[in-house]
C-alpha positions as CSV (number, residue, x, y, z in Angstrom):
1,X,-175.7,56.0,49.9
2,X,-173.9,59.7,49.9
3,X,-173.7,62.0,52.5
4,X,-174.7,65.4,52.4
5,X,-175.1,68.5,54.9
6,X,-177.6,72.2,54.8
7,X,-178.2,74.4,57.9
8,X,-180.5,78.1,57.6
9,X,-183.4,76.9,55.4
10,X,-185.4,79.0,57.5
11,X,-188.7,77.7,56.0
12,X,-191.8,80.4,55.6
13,X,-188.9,83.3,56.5
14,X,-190.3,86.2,54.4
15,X,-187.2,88.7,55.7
16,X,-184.5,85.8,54.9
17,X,-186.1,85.7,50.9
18,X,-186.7,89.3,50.4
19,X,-184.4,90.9,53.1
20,X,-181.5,89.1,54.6
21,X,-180.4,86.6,51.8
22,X,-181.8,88.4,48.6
23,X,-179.1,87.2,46.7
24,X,-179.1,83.8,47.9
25,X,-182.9,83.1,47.9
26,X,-184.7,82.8,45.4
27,X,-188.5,83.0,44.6
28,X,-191.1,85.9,44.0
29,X,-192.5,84.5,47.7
30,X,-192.3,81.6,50.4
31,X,-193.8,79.5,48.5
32,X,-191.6,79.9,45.3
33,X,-188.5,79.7,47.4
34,X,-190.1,76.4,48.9
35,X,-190.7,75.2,45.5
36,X,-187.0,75.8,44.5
37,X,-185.6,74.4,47.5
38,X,-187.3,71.2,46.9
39,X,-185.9,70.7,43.5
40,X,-182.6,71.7,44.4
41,X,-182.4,69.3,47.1
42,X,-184.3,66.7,45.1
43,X,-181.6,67.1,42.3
44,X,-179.0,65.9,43.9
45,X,-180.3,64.0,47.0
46,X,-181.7,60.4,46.5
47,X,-183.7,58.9,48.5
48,X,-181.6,57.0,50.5
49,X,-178.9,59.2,51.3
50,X,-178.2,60.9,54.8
51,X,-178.9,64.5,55.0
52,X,-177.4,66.6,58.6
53,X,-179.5,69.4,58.9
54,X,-177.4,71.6,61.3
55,X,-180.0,74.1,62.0
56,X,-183.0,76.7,61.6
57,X,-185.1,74.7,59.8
58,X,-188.4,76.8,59.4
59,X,-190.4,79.9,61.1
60,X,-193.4,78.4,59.8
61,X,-196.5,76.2,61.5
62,X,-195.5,72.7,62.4
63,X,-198.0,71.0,60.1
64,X,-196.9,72.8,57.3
65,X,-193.3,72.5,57.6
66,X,-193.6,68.6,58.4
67,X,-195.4,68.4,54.6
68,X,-192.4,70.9,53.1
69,X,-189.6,68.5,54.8
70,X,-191.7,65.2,53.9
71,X,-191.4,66.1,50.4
72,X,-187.4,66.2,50.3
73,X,-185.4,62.9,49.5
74,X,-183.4,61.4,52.3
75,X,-182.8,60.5,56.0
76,X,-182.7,63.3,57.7
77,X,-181.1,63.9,61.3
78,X,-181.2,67.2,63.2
79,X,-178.2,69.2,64.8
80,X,-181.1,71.9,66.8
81,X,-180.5,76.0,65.4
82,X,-181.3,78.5,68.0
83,X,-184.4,79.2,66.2
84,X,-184.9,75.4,66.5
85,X,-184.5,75.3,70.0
86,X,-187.1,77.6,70.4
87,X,-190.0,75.6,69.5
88,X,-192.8,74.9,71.8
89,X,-193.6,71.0,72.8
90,X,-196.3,70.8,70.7
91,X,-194.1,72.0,67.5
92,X,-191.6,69.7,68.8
93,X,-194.3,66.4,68.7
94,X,-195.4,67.6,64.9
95,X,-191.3,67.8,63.9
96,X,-189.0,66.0,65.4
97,X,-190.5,61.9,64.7
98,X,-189.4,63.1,60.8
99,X,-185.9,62.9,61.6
100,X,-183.8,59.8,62.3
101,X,-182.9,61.6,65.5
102,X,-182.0,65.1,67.2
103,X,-179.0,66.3,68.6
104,X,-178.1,69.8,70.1
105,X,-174.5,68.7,68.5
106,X,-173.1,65.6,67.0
107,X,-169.8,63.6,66.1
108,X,-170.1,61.7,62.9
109,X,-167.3,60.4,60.9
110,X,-167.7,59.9,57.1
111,X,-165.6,57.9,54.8
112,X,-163.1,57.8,57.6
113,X,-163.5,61.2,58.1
114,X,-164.2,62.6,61.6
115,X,-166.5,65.3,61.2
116,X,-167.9,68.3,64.5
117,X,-171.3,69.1,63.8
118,X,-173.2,72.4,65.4
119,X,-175.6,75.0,64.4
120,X,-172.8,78.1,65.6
121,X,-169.3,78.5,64.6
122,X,-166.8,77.4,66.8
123,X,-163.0,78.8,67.3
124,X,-162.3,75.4,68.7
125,X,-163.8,71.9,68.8
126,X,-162.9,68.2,69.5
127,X,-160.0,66.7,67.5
128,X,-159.3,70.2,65.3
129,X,-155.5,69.2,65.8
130,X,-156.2,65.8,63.9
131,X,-158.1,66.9,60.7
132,X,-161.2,66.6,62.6
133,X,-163.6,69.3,60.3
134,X,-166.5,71.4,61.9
135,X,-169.5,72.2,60.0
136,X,-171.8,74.9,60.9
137,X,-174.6,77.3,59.7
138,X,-176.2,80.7,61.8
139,X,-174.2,82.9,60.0
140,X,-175.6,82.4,56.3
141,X,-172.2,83.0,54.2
142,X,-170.7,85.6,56.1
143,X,-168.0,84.9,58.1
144,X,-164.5,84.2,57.2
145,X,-163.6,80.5,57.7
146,X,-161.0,79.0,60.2
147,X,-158.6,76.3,59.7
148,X,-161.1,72.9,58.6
149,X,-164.3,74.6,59.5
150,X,-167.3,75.5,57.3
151,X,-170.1,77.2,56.8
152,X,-173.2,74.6,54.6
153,X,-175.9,76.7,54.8
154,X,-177.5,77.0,51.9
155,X,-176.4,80.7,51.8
156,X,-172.7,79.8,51.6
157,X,-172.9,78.1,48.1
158,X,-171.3,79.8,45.6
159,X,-173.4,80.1,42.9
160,X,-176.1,79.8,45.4
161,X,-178.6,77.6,44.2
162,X,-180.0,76.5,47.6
163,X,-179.3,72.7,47.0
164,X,-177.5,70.7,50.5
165,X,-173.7,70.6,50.3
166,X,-172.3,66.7,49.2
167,X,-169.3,64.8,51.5
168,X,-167.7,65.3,48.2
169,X,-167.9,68.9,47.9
170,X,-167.0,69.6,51.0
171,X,-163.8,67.3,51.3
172,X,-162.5,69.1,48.2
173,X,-162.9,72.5,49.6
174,X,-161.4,71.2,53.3
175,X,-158.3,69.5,51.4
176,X,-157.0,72.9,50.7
177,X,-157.1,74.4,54.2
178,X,-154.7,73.7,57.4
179,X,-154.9,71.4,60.0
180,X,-154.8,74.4,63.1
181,X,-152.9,73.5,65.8
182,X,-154.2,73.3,69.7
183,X,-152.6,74.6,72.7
184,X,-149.5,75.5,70.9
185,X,-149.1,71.5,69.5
């Protein structure tokens, strides 16, 4: 089982494809872009892996979001977007029973490594002193990262290709930057 980590899929998002992320997205429409997510996720997730969504999952209806995410390998758990957070209880009763669970943030460790998840980037969270990384989306590639944080949205891939960001990719790109210190440790 591997681990891996998206945020900002912003499902059925017409401005994201053709407006906000046009060099990011890809797909003549929605429903290319869907297609291409799919297989880039499918590529490289199995079936078993874990998969942190940490955010903004879709603008679209329920019922047709819950058969887009249905048809994407792996157990899924939800770190909630501010778009997210903004569904209705019905949308919420179509959605949420996909995921393993929900979480307006979460504390995970991986491979012995302790890991701050939430949707927004954070200047400071829990245990930044001892290695502990945050990863985050909302900003979609552009912001300049800070000490062990990190931006896995699916707009901060470089080349983009709109695939979910592995443990192992990310550890290798964290190795390189500095532990920040905390209240002048």
């Amino acid at each position: 089982m591997r681990t891996f980590f998206t945020a900002d899929r912003h499902l059925f998002h017409n401005s994201v494809l053709k407006k906000h992320c046009k060099t990011t997205r890809y797909g003549e429409d929605v429903d290319e872009m869907h297609e291409l997510m799919i297989e880039a996720h499918n590529r490289v997730v199995d079936p078993g892996d874990i998969v942190y969504d940490i955010g903004d999952v879709s603008f679209g209806s329920p019922t047709k979001t819950l058969e887009l995410l249905k048809r994407m390998n792996g157990v899924h758990v939800l770190i909630l977007g501010n778009h997210d957070n903004t569904l209705n209880d019905m949308a919420k009763s179509i959605i949420f029973p996909f995921y393993e669970s929900v979480h307006p943030e979460l504390e995970i460790r991986v491979n012995g490594q302790d890991i701050h998840l939430h949707h927004m980037p954070q200047r400071m969270w829990n245990k930044m002193q001892y290695g502990t990384w945050h990863l985050y989306g909302h900003v979609h590639g552009d912001t300049e990262e800070w000490g062990k944080s990190m931006d896995v949205g699916i707009d901060a891939r470089d080349p983009a290709d709109m695939a979910p960001w592995s443990f192992e990719e990310v550890k290798a790109i964290m190795d390189a930057r500095p532990i920040l210190k905390h209240h002048g440790d």
